[in-house]
Structure formats: C-alpha cells, structure tokens
N, C-alpha and C positions, 0 to 999 in steps of 0.2 A: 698365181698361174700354176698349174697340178704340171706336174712331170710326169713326163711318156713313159712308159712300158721300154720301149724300143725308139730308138732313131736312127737315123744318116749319120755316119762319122765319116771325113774327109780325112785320107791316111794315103800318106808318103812310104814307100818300101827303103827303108834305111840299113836292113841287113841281110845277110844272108847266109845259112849253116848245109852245109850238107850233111846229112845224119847217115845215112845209110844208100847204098844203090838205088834206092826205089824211094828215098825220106828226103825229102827236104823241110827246115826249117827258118821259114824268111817270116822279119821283125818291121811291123808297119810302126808308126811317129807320126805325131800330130798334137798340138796342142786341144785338139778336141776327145784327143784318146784320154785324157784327167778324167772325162765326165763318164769315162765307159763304167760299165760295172759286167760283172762277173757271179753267179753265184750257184756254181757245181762242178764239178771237173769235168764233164761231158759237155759243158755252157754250148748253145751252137749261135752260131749266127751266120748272116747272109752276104755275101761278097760279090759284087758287082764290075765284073773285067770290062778291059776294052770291047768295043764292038771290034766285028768283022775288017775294019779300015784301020784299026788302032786309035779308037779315039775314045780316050775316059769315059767313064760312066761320070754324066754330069745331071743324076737326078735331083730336084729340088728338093731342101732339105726343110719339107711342110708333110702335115699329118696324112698326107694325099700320096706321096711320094708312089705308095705300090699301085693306086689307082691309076696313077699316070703312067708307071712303066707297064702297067697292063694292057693300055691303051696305045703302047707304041710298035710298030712293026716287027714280030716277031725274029724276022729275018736281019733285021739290022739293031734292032734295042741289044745293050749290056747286057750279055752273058751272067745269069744271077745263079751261083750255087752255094750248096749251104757245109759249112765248115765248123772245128769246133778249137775257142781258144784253148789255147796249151798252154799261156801262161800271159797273164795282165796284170803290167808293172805299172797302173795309174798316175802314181805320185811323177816319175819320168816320162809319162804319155808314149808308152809301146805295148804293142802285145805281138806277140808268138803265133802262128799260127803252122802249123806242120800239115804239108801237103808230100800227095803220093805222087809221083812221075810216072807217067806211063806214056812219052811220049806228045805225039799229035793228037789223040785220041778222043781229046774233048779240049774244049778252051779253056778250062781252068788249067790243067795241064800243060798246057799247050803254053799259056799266059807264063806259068810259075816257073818251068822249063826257061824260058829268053826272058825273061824279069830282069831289071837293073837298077841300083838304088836310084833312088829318084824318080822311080814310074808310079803313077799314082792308082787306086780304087778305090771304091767308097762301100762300106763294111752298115750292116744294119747288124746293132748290137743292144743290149740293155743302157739300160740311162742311170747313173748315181743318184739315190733321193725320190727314185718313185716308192710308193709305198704301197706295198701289195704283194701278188704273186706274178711273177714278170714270165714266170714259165721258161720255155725253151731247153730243157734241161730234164733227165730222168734219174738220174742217181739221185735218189732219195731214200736213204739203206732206212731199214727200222731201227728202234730200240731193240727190239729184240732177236736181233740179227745172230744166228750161231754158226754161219758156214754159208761161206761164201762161194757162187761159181762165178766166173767173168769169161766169156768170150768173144773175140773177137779178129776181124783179118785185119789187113794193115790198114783198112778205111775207118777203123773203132779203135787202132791202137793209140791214138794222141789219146783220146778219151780213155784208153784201159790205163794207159801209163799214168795219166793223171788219177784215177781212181786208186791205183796202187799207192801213188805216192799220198793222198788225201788219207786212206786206211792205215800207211805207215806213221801218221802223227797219231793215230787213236793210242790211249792208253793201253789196251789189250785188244790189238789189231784178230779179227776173228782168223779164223784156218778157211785161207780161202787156196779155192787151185783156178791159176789161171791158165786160158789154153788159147794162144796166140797163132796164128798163120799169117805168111806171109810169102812174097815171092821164090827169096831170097834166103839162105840160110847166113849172108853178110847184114841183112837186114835186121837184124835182134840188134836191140838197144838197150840200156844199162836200165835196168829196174831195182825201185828198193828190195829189201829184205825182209823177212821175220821171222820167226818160229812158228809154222803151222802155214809157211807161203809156198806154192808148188808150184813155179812157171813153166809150162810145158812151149817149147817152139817149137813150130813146124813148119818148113819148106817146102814149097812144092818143086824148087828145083831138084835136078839128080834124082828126079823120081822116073823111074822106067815106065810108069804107066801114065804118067802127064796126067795127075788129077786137075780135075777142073775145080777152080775160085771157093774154096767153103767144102769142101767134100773129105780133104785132110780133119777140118774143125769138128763136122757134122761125127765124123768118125771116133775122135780124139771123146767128143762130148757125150757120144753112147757110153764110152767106158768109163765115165767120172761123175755119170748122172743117177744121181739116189734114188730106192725104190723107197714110197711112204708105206710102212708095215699095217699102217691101218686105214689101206682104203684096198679093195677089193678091183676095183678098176679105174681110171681118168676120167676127168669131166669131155663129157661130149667137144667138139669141135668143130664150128663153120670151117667149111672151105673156105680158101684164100687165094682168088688168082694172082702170083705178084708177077704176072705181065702186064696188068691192068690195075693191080691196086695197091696201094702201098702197107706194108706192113710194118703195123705200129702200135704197140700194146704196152702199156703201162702198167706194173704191179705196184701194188697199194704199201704205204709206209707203217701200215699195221701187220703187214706180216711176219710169222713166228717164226726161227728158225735157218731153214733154209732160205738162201735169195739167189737169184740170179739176173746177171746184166747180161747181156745181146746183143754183140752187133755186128753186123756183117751182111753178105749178098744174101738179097731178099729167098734165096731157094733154099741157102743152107739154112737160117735160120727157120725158115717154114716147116722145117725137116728137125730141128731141134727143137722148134713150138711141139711137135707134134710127138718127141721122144717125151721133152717133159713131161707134158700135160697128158696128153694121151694114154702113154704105157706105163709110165713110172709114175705117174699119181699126183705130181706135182700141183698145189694148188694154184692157179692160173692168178692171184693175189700174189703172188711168191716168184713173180717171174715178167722182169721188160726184156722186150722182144722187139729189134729194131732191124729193120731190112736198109741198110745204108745207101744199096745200090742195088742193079738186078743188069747177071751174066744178059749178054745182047744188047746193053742199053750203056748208053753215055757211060763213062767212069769218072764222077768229078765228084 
C-alpha cells in the first residue's frame, strides 16, 4: 500500500507557551503525530478548528477528506487555515506550532486565544515514508547561495526563525540580513547568531504615524535591496490584484548568488516583488515571494 503525500492527524493540545504579546506557542500530542514528517523550516500544514458551536473538526481520515469538507456548509464546516510547524519531535509525538493573537478577529485566533490542554483539532500535514516530493514548503536555498535576504512580519516569523536557525547549523552560514516587523517592540524573540547575520526589528508600535501591516518592511527592504550591476533594467512584471488573487512565487534552487525569502501581507510584499525585480534587477529565479495574508481580510 503507497503512502500519502499528506494526511489527517488527530492531535490533543497538551501545551501551551506564551512567547511574546502577540506569539503564542501551543504543543499538539498524539500518538499519530510519530507518523508526521516535516521537511523545511517553513513546512506548512492545514488545521482544522471547531465549528461555529464548538464542536471538533471530525473529518474522516480517507483520501477524500477535502472533497468532503468542500462539500460541507460553509457556514457551519471547521474553520480550515494554514499554519507552519515550528518544530516536530516525532519519536515523542508533538509538534509546535506558533500562532499570532489578534484577538476575535478570525477563528483561528479566536480558537488559540481560549484553547485548553485537552481541546482537540485535526492538522493535515506530511506522511513519514512517502516517497517523492510532498511539497508544501519554499526554502529550498541553492548551492550557490552567497547572500541571503529574509523578510518577514510576525505571520512568516515562525518560518523566519526556523530558517535562521536551519542556516545556523550550515558550516559557513552565508551573510544574510534579516528584516523582521512586528506589532510589538516586546514581540522580538531570541534568534541564532553569526558572523555576517544582521537582524533588523521593527515595531510598528510608538510610531506617530501608525504605519500600516508591511509598510515598516516594504521600507526597511528598499534600503537592503541590491542593485545587479549587469543588467540595464528588470524583467517586466504582470500585475497582481491581491484582493482577488493570491500571491505566490517560487524562485528556482539553481539560482546564483543572491536569494531571497518573502513573507508577509500580500500588498507589502507586492511592493517588494516589484523593488526586486522591477528596479533593482533582481532575477525573479532568485526570489520567493509569498503573500501570507492580505490587510482587510481574515488574519489567520
């Protein structure tokens, strides 16, 4: 019998951390979590909250599962949003998942907010033993990686931290600058170290002019974005409505050089797709570009 890509795991909340004002990070269990796997420090997977009445996501765990939740009343089916492990300790059957609090704002939020050990969800995540490419996942750095950018707000920082710390075991970790936003200036979390590592934080609190979500980054990432001395102008550029469409670009693991990772509200990084590639030259190979969320719309 071939194993899945992805499946259903049934997961008990067993812990719970407060990291920061705005971070939490709570630890699901399950003896079905041995079979998860994991394979990039951005890994994302799908999580499945109570309905509207509080009643578990009890989707059956067959190859159909999304065909069925698709097929169930929008207004009452489990709240499905997508999240990314922060850390998966198989051999003990837990994994980490680090969410942002904002509140009622949306139901994931809302869920992780009044959470208590012992409340259940059911997580769609990678399978141990499939053989292939399971996807879900964009850090994919090259070999010939010489300079790293990472950006991201506090919806790509589980993912940044984890990338940092994944670059911190390389032998000759490249000179990367990382440029972090977040609510909060209590909100910064302990990151590795190295020679040639630059973490920039930024706060949107104590600001007099109350930037909006990504506008601090968009700013932070004009100043730190490299000009290509041998290209005369950027490759053209479709528009991208991200009212209406998602923004989501993947640079290839043969690129030279410079790289950069993305991730943040779909406007600001629109707006850094478009310093890269556009004005500074960057080769659109050389650059993922992910819109995690978009200002006006759900936060989850």
């Amino acid at each position: 019998m071939s194993v899945p890509s992805y499946r259903l795991f049934d997961v008990v909340l067993t812990r719970r951390e407060r990291l920061t004002p705005s971070l939490s990070r709570l630890t699901f269990s399950g003896e079905e979590v041995r079979q998860m796997a994991t394979h990039a420090a951005d890994q994302r997977i799908k999580i499945f909250f109570p309905d509207a009445d509080g009643r578990p996501a009890a989707l059956p765990k067959t190859s159909d599962w999304l065909t069925v939740w698709k097929g169930q009343d929008p207004a009452t089916r489990a709240p499905m949003r997508t999240y990314t492990i922060r850390a998966l300790r198989a051999d003990s059957g837990e994994v980490d998942v680090d969410f942002v609090l904002h509140g009622e704002a949306g139901p994931a939020s809302a869920w992780a907010t009044r959470a208590a050990t012992g409340d259940t969800v059911q997580i769609v995540a990678p399978v141990q033993g499939f053989e292939g490419e399971a996807g879900g996942y964009e850090w994919r750095p090259p070999e010939g990686l010489r300079r790293l950018l990472l950006a991201a707000d506090e919806t790509g920082l589980p993912a940044a931290a984890g990338i940092l710390e994944d670059l911190a075991g390389w032998p000759s970790p490249p000179p990367t600058e990382a440029i972090l936003e977040v609510p909060l200036a209590a909100d910064r979390i302990p990151l590795p170290s190295w020679p040639g590592l630059v973490v920039r934080w930024l706060a949107r609190d104590g600001r007099t002019d109350h930037p909006a979500p990504g506008a601090l980054l968009v700013e932070a990432a004009e100043e730190a974005l490299p000009a290509v001395p041998d290209r005369s102008e950027g490759e053209a550029l479709e528009d991208i409505d991200v009212d209406t469409q998602i923004l989501w670009e993947r640079g290839a693991t043969t690129a030279d050089g410079f790289y950069a990772w993305i991730a943040a509200e779909a406007g600001a990084v629109k707006a850094i797709r478009h310093l890269l590639i556009r004005e500074r030259g960057v080769p659109r190979a050389a650059v993922n570009l992910m819109g995690y969320w978009r200002l006006g719309q759900v936060l989850d």
